[in-house]
C-alpha positions as CSV (number, residue, x, y, z in Angstrom):
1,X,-19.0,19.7,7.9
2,X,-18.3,22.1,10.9
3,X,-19.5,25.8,10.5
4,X,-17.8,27.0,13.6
5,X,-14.4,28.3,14.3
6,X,-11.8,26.8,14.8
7,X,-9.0,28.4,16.8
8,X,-6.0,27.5,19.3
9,X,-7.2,25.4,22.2
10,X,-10.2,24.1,20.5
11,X,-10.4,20.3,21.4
12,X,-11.8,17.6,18.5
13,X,-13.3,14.2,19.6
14,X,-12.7,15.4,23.5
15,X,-8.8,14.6,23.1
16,X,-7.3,16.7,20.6
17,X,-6.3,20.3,21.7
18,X,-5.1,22.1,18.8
19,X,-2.0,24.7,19.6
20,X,-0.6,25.8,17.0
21,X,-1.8,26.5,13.7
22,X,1.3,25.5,11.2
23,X,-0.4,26.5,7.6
24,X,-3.1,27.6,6.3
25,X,-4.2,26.9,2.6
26,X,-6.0,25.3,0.3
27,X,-9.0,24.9,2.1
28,X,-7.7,23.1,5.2
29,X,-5.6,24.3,7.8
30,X,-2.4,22.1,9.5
31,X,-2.3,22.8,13.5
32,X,0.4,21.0,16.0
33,X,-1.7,19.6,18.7
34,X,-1.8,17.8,21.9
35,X,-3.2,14.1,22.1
36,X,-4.4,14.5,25.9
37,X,-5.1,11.0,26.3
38,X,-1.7,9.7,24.8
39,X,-0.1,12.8,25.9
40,X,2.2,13.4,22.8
41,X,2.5,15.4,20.2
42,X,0.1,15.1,16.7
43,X,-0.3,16.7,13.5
44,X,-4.2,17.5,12.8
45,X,-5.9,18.6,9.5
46,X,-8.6,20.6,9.9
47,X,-11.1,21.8,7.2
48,X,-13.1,25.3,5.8
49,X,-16.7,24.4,5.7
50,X,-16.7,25.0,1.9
51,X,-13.7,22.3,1.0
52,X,-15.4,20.6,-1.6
53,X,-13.6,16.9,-0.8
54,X,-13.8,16.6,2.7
55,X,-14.9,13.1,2.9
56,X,-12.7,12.0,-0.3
57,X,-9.9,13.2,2.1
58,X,-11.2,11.1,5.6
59,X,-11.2,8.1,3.1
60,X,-8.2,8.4,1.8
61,X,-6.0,9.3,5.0
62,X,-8.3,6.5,6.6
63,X,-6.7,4.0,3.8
64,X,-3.3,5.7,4.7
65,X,-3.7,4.7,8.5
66,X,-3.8,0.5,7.1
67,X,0.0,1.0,6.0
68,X,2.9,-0.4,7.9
69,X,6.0,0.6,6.5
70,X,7.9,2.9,9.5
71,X,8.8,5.1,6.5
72,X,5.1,6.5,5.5
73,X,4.2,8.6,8.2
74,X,1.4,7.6,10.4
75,X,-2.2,8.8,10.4
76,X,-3.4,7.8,13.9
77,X,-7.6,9.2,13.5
78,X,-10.0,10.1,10.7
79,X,-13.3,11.1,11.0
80,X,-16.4,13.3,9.2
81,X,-19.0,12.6,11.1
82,X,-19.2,15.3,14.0
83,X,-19.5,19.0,13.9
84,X,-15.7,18.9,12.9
85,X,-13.9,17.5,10.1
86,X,-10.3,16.1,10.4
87,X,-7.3,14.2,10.1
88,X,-4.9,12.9,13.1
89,X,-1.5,11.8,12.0
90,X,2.2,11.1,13.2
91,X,4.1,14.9,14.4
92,X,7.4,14.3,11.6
93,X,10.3,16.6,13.6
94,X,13.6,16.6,11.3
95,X,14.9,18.1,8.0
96,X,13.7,18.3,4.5
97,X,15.7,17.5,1.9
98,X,14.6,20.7,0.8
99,X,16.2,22.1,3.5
100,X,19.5,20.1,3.6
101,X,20.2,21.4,0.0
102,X,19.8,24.6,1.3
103,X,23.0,24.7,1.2
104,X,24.7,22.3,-1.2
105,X,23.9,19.2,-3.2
106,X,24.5,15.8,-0.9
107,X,27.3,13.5,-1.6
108,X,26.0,11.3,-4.6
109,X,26.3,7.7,-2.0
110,X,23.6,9.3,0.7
111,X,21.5,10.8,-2.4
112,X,21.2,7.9,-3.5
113,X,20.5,6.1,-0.3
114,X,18.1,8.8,0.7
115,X,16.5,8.1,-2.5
116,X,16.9,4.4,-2.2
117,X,14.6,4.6,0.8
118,X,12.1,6.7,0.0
119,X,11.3,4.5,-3.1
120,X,11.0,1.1,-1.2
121,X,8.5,3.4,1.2
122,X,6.6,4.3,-1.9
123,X,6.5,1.0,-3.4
124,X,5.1,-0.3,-0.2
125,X,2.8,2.0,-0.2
126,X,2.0,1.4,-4.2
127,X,1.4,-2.5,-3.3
128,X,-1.9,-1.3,-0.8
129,X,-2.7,0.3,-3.8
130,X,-2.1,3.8,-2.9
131,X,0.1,6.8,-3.9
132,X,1.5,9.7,-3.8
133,X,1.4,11.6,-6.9
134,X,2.5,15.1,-5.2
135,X,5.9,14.4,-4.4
136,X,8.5,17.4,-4.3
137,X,11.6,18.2,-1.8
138,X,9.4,19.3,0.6
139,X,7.8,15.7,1.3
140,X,10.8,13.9,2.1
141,X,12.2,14.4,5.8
142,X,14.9,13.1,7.7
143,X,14.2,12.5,10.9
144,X,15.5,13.7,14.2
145,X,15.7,10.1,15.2
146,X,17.7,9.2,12.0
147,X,15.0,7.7,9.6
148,X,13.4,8.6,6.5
149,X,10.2,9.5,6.3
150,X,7.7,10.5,3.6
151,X,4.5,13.1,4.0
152,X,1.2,13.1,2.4
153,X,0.9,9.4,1.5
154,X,-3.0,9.3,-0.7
155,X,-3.9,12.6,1.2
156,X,-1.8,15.0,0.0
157,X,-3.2,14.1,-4.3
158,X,-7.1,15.0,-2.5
159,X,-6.1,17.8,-1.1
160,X,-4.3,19.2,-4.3
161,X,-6.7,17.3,-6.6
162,X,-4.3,15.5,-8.3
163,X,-5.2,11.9,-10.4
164,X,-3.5,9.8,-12.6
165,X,-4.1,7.2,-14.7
166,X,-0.4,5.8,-13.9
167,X,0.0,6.7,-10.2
168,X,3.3,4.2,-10.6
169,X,5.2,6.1,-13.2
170,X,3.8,9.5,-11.7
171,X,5.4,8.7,-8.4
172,X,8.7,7.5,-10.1
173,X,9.1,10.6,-11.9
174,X,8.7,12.5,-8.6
175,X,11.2,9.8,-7.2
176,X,13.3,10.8,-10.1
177,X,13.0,14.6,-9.5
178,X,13.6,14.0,-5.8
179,X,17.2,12.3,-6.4
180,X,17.5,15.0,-9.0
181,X,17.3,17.9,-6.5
182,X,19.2,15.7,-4.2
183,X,22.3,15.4,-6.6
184,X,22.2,18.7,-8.0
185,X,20.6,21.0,-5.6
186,X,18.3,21.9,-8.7
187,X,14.5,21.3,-9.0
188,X,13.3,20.1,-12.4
189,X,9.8,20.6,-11.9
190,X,7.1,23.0,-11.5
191,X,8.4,26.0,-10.0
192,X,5.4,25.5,-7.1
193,X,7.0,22.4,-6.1
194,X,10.3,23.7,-4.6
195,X,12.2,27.2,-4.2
196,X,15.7,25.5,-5.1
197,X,16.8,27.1,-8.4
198,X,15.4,25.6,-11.4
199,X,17.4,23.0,-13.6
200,X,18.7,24.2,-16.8
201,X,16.6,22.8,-19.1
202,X,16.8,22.4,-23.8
203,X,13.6,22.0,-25.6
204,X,11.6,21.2,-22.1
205,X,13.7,18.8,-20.7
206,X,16.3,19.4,-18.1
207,X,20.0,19.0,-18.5
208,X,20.8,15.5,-17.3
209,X,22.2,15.9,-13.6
210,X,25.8,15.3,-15.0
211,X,26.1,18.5,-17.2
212,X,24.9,20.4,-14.0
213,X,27.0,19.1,-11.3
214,X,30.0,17.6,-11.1
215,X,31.0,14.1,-9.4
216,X,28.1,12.0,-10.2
217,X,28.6,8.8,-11.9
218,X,27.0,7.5,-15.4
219,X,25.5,4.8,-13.1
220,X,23.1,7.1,-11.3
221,X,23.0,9.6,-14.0
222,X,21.4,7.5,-15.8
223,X,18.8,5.9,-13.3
224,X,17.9,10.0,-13.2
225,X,17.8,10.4,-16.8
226,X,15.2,7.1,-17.1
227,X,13.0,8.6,-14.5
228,X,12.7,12.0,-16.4
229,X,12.5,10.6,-20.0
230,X,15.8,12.2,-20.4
231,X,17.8,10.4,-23.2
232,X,17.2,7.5,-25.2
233,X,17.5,5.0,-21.8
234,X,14.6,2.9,-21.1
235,X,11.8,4.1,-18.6
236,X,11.4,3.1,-15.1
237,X,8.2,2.1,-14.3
238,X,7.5,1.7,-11.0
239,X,9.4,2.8,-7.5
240,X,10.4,-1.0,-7.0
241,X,11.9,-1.2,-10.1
242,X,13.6,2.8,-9.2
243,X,14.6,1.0,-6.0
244,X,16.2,-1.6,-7.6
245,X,17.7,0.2,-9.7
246,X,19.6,2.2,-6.7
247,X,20.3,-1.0,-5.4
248,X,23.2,-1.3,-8.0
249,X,25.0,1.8,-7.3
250,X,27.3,2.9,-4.2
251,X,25.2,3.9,-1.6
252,X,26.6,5.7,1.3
253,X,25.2,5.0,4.7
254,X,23.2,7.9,6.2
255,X,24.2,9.9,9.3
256,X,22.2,9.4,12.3
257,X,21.2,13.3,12.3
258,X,19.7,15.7,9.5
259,X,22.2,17.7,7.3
260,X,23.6,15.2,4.9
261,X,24.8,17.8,2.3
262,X,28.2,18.8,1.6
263,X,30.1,21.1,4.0
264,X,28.9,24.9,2.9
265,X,31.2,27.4,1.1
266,X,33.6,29.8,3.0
267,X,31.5,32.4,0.9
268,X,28.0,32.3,-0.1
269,X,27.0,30.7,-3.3
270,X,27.1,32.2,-6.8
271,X,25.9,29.7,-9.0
272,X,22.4,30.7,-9.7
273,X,20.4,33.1,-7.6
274,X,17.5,31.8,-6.0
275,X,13.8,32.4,-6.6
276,X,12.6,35.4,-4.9
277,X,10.4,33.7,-2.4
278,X,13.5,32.4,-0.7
279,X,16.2,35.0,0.1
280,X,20.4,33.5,-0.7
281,X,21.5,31.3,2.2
282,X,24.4,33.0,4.0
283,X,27.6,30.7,4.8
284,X,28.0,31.2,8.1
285,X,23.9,30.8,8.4
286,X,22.9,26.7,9.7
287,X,19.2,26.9,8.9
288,X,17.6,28.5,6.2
289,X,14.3,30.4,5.9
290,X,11.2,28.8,5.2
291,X,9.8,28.6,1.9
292,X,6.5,29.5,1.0
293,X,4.3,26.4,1.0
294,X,2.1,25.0,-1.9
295,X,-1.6,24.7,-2.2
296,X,-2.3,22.0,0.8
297,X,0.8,21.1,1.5
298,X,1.7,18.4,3.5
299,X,1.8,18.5,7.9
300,X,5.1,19.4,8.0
301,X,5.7,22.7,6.6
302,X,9.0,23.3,4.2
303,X,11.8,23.0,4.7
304,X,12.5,22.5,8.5
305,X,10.1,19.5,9.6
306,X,10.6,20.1,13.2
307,X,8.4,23.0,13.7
308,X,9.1,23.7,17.1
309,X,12.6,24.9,16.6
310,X,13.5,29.0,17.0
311,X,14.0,30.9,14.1
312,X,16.8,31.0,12.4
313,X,19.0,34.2,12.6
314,X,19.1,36.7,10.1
315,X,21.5,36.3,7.0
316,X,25.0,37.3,7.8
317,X,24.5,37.2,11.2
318,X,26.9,34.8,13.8
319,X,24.9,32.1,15.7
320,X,27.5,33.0,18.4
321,X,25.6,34.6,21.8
322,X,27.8,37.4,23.5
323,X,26.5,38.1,27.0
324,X,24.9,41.4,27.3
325,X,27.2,43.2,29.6
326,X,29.8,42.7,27.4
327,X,30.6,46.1,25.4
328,X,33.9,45.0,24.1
329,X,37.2,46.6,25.1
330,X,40.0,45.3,28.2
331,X,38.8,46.1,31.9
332,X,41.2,47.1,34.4
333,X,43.1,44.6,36.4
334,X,42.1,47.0,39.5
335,X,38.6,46.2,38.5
336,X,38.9,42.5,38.1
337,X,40.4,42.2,41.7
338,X,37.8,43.9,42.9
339,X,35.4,42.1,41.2
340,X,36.8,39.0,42.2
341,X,36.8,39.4,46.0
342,X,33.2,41.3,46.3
343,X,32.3,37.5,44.2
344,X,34.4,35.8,46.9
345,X,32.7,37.5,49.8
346,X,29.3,37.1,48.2
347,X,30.0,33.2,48.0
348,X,31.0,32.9,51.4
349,X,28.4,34.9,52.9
350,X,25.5,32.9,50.6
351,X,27.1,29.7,52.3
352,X,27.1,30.3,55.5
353,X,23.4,31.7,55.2
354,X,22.3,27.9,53.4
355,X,24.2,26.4,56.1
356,X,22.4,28.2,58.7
357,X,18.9,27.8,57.3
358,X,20.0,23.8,56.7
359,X,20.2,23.8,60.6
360,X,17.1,24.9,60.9
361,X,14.1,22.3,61.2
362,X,17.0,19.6,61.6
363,X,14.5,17.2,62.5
364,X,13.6,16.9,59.1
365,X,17.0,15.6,57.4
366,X,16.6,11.8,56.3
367,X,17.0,8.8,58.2
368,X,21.1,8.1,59.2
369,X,21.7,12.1,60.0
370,X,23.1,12.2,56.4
371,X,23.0,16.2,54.9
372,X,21.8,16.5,51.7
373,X,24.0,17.7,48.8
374,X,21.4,20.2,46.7
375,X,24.0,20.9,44.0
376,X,23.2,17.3,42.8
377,X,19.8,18.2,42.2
378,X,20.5,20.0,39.1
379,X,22.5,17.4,37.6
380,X,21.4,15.8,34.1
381,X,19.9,11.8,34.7
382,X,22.5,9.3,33.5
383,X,21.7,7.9,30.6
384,X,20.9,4.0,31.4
385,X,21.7,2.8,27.8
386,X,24.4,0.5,27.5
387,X,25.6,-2.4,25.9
388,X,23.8,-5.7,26.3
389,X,25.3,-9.2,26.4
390,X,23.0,-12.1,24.6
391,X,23.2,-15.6,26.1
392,X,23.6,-16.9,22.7
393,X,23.0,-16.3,18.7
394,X,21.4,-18.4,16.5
395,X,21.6,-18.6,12.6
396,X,18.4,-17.1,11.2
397,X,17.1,-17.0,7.8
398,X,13.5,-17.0,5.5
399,X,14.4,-19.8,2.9
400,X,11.8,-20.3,-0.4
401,X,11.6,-23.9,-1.9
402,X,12.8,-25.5,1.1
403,X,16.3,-24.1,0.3
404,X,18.5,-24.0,3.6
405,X,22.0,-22.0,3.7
406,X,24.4,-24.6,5.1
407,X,27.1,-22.2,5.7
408,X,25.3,-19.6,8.3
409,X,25.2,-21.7,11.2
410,X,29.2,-21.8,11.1
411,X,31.0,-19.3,13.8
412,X,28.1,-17.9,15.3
413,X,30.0,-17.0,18.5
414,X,32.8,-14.9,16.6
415,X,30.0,-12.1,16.0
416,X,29.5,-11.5,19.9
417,X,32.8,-11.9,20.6
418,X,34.1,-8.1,21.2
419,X,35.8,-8.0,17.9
420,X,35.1,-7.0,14.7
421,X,37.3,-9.8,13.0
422,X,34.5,-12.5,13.5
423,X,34.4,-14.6,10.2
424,X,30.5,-15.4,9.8
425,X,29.3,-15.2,6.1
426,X,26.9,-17.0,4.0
427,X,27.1,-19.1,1.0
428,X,28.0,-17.4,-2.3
429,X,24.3,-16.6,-4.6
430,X,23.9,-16.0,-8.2
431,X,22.6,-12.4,-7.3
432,X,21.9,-9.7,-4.8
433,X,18.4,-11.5,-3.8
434,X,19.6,-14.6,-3.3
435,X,19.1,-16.5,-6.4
436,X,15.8,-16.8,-5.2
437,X,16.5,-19.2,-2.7
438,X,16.0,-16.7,0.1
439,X,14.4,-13.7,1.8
440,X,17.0,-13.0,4.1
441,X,19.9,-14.9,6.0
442,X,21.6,-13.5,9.0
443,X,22.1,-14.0,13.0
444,X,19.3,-14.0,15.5
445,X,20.7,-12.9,18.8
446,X,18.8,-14.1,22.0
447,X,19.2,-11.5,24.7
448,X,17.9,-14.1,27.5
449,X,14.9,-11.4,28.5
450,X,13.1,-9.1,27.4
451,X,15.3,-5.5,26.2
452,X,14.9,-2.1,25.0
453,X,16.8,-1.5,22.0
454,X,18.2,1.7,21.9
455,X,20.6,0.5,18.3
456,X,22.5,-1.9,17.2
457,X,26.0,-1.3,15.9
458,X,27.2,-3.7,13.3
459,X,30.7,-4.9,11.9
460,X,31.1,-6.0,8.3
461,X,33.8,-6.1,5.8
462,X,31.7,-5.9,3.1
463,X,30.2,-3.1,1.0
464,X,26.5,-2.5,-0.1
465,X,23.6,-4.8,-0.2
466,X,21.0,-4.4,2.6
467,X,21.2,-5.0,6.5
468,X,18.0,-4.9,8.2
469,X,17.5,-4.9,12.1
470,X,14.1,-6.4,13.9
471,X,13.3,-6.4,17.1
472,X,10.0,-8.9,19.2
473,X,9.8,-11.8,21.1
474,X,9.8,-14.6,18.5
475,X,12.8,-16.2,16.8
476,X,10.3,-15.7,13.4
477,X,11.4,-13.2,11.4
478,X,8.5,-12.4,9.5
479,X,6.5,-11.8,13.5
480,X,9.4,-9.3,14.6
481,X,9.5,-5.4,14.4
482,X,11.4,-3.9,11.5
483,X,13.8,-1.3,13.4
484,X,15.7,0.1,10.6
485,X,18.3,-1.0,8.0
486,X,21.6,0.7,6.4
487,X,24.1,-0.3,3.4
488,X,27.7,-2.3,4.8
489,X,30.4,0.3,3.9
490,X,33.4,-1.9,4.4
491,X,33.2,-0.8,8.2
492,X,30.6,-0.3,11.2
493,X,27.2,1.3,10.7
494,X,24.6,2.0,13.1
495,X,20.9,1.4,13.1
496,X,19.0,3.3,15.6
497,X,15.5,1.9,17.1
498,X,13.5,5.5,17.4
499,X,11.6,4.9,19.2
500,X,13.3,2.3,21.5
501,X,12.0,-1.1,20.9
502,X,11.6,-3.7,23.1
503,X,11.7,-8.0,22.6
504,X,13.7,-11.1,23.1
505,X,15.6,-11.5,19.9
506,X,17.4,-9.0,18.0
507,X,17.8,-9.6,14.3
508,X,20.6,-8.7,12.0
509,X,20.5,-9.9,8.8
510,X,21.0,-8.9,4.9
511,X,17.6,-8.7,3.1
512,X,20.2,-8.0,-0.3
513,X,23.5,-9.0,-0.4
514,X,26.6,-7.1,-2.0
515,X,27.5,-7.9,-5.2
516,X,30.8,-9.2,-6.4
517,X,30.8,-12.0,-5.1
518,X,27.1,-12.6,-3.6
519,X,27.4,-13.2,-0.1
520,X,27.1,-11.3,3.1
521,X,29.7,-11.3,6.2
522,X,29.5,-10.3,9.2
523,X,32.3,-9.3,12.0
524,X,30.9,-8.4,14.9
525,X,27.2,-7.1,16.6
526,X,26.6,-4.9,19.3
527,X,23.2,-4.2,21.2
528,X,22.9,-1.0,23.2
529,X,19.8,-0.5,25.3
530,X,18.5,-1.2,28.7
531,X,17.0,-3.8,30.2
532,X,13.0,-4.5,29.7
């Protein structure tokens, strides 16, 4: 346990130079830092000298660091043993949902999906045996790259010394509060958890989202009502069984950037006001301030995740620049003239003069006597991502029982063809998972070589159910990288590979299929990236 102080440029382990000290509170401070060795950005944890569960918190984050799922942020380094205690995870830039309902509920389809992911991370999460327990608004971020991602995995319950004796139906009512929020832009629990307004609530219980906001369906309502012990419904007891649960409701695919709520008001809200620690959001405002953050909160303070942005502007205030000779009022047409050939002379003068000085020292100009254009100097890099051609795709799928899908190795080539009308599908199932006969069934598209996988764009004409993308150099799917995945909406979606991922084979396939009938389809797949 370190007595000395810790401060802005202090190093830890020789490679961590901390910058920027995020929060403070709770007995351990949150800095942005500087891996010097990997030379990219990190969250660190750092720790007063009295914090009485120092090494419960090391154990716990070094637990965290064994979990795979993309959607549980990272924790890279642990370690008690020096003069310093502290924690190196994954720097999370993006939006919190707290933040996106900042301005309005989301559309019930992306709460739901938002919701939908966050549960499957937690349920991974849950079968290592760990878990959350302290989830609120504020631990929930979409990315920057497009991706969910959840804070404060086993770390964040030390830190606030929270325990359970059912971390699984703990976690689900946060889960449920979560999609709450998200449909209602209401928080229905403690008031430390989250500065939305609170949720009307009768005899401790909050109104069910339904009575508070209008649009949501009785199929979501009630998946909202069994994680608060609204109602008469039966519980949900676990987030695999919440996820499941979502899996049976219209889902809308997510955006690729943060802001998923509805499109603000001409005027600014009246509905409820809002705590005092978090001042009305204006309309024509497109950040809010930050909230006040709770006892050891997570690295990424509420509600904007990507701490390096500039503050917002004040309330009221345009986000429009004007430049600062401007003082309003017309100028004289004598003036502009004027104006005009003095910036004329000026440009001819400054021309000749680079012209002259280019004549100078002329032995130095490249090989062929070729003069060199400087204006192209300033020009922005083209961007080298583009669409990739495979050499051929192959059916692909993870059969149980010896089970084998006789119908997916039919019209392979009408998914690479350029058009989305490409007639690939599988065999109908009894059910979304495959009657059990499967873990997935899709198309395994060999690029030839080695890519980088900037996303993959994909055709369907089918709605909901699950497409997942991976991304390696094996034609296994269980030994390839999970990229990302998004619901079929009847149309194209896209799944972005943040960061770019790099392999042979790129796989698109469903991992649950939509319902009515059972079976997946698949039009057309596009790979954009670079070569590897």
């Amino acid at each position: 346990m370190s007595t000395s102080v810790i401060e802005p440029g202090t190093r830890l382990a020789g490679r961590y130079r901390l910058e920027e000290r995020i929060s403070d509170s709770g007995g351990s401070s949150l800095w942005k830092a500087i891996d010097e060795i990997l030379a990219r950005a990190v969250a660190v944890r750092t720790f007063d000298p009295e914090f009485p569960r120092i090494a419960e918190a090391v154990t716990s984050a070094r637990s965290a660091s064994r979990l795979t799922d993309p959607r549980l942020t990272q924790v890279f380094d642990a370690d008690d043993s020096g003069e310093s205690a502290y924690i190196v995870s994954e720097w999370v830039a993006g939006e919190t949902l707290e933040g996106m309902l900042a301005k309005a509920p989301l559309e019930p389809g992306r709460a739901a999906t938002l919701l939908y992911e966050a549960s499957e991370a937690i349920s991974a999460a849950h079968a290592a045996g760990l878990s959350h327990l302290c989830l609120t608004p504020r631990d929930l971020v979409w990315t920057t790259g497009g991706t969910v991602k959840i804070l404060g995995i086993a770390t964040d319950a030390v830190l606030r010394d929270r325990e359970s004796d059912d971390s699984a139906a703990e976690d689900v009512r946060g889960l449920g509060r979560m999609l709450y929020a998200a449909l209602t832009a209401h928080w229905p629990g403690d008031e430390d958890g989250s500065a939305l307004p609170a949720a009307p609530a009768s005899d401790g219980l909050p109104h069910a989202p339904r009575q508070v906001q209008a649009g949501i369906s009785h199929a979501i309502d009630a998946i909202v009502c069994r994680c608060l012990g609204i109602g008469t419904g039966e519980p949900l007891a676990s987030p695999a069984d919440l996820a499941k649960a979502l899996r049976g409701v219209p889902r809308t695919p997510l955006p690729l950037f943060a802001g998923l709520g509805n499109a603000p008001p001409a005027a600014p809200r009246q509905t409820q006001p809002r705590r005092p620690a978090t001042p009305p959001p204006a309309a024509t405002r497109p950040h809010r301030q930050p909230a006040p953050e709770p006892a050891a909160a997570s690295h990424v303070p509420p509600p904007r995740a990507q701490h390096h942005a500039a503050p917002p502007p004040p309330p009221g205030t345009s986000t429009r620049t004007t430049p600062a000779h401007s003082h309003g009022g017309p100028k004289r047409p004598a003036n502009r003239a004027l104006i005009g050939v003095a910036a004329a002379a000026l440009t001819v003068i400054v021309g000749l003069g680079a012209w002259a000085l280019t004549r100078i020292g002329g032995d130095d100009k490249p090989e062929g006597g070729g003069a060199t254009d400087n204006s192209q100097t300033s020009a922005p890099p083209k961007s080298t991502v583009a669409k990739l051609t495979p050499q051929r795709p192959l059916a692909a799928e993870l059969p149980m029982g010896g089970h084998t899908d006789g119908a997916i190795s039919k019209n392979l080539p009408s998914v690479v063809d350029g058009k989305p009308s490409g007639n690939w599908e599988t065999q109908s199932y009894a059910d979304a998972d495959f009657g059990r006969y499967s873990k997935g069934l899709g198309v395994l598209l060999d690029m030839g070589k080695p890519v980088k996988v900037a996303n993959v764009k994909i055709y369907s004409p089918v709605s909901g159910g699950v497409l997942q993308v991976r991304v390696g150099n094996s034609q296994s799917p269980t030994d390839l990288k999970r990229v990302g995945e998004q619901t079929p909406n009847g149309g194209e979606v896209a799944v972005p590979a943040n960061p770019q991922a790099t392999g042979r084979y790129v796989l698109v396939w469903f991992t649950q299929l939509p319902s009515g009938p059972f079976k997946g389809r698949l039009g057309e797949i596009a790979v954009y990236g670079s070569a590897g």
